[in-house]
C-alpha positions in Angstrom: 0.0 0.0 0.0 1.0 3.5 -0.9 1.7 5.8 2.0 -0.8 8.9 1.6 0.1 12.1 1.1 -0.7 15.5 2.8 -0.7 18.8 1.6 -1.0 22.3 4.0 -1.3 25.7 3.1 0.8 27.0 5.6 3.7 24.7 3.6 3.2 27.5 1.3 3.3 30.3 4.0 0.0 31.0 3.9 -2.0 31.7 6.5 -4.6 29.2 5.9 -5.8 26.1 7.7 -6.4 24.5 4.7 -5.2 20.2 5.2 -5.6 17.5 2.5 -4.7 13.9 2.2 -4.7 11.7 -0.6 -3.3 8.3 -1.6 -1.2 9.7 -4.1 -0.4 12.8 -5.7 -2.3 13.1 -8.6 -5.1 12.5 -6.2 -4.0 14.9 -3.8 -3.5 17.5 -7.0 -6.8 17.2 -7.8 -8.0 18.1 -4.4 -6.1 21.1 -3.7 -6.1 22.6 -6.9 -9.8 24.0 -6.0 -8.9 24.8 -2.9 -5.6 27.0 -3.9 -8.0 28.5 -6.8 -11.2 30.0 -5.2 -9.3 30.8 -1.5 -5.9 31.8 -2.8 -6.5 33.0 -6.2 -3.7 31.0 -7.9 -3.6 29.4 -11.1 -3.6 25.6 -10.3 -3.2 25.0 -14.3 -0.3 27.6 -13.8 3.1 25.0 -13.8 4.7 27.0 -11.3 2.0 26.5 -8.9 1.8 23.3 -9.3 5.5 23.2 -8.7 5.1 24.9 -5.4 1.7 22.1 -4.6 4.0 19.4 -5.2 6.9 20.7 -2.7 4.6 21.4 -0.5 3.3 17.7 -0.3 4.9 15.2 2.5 
């Protein structure tokens, strides 16, 4: 089994509550990617963003 992973806002620096977990990234992409468009106004189709999701992830 595939460890899950977990994404935070505040692994961004923002000042958000915002938690996910998925049991893989593309999953976990897929959730946050909302989440980081209507609260945080970024571009998830934006590569750089998605760059900074998937550094964010542990």
């Amino acid at each position: 089994m595939q460890e899950q992973k977990t994404f935070r806002c505040k692994d961004l620096g923002l000042a958000c509550e915002f938690e996910e977990k998925a049991e893989n990234e593309k999953e976990l992409m897929k959730r946050v990617e909302g989440h980081v468009q209507t609260a945080h106004q970024m571009n998830p189709e934006h590569p750089e963003t998605q760059e900074k999701i998937r550094k964010a992830m542990k």
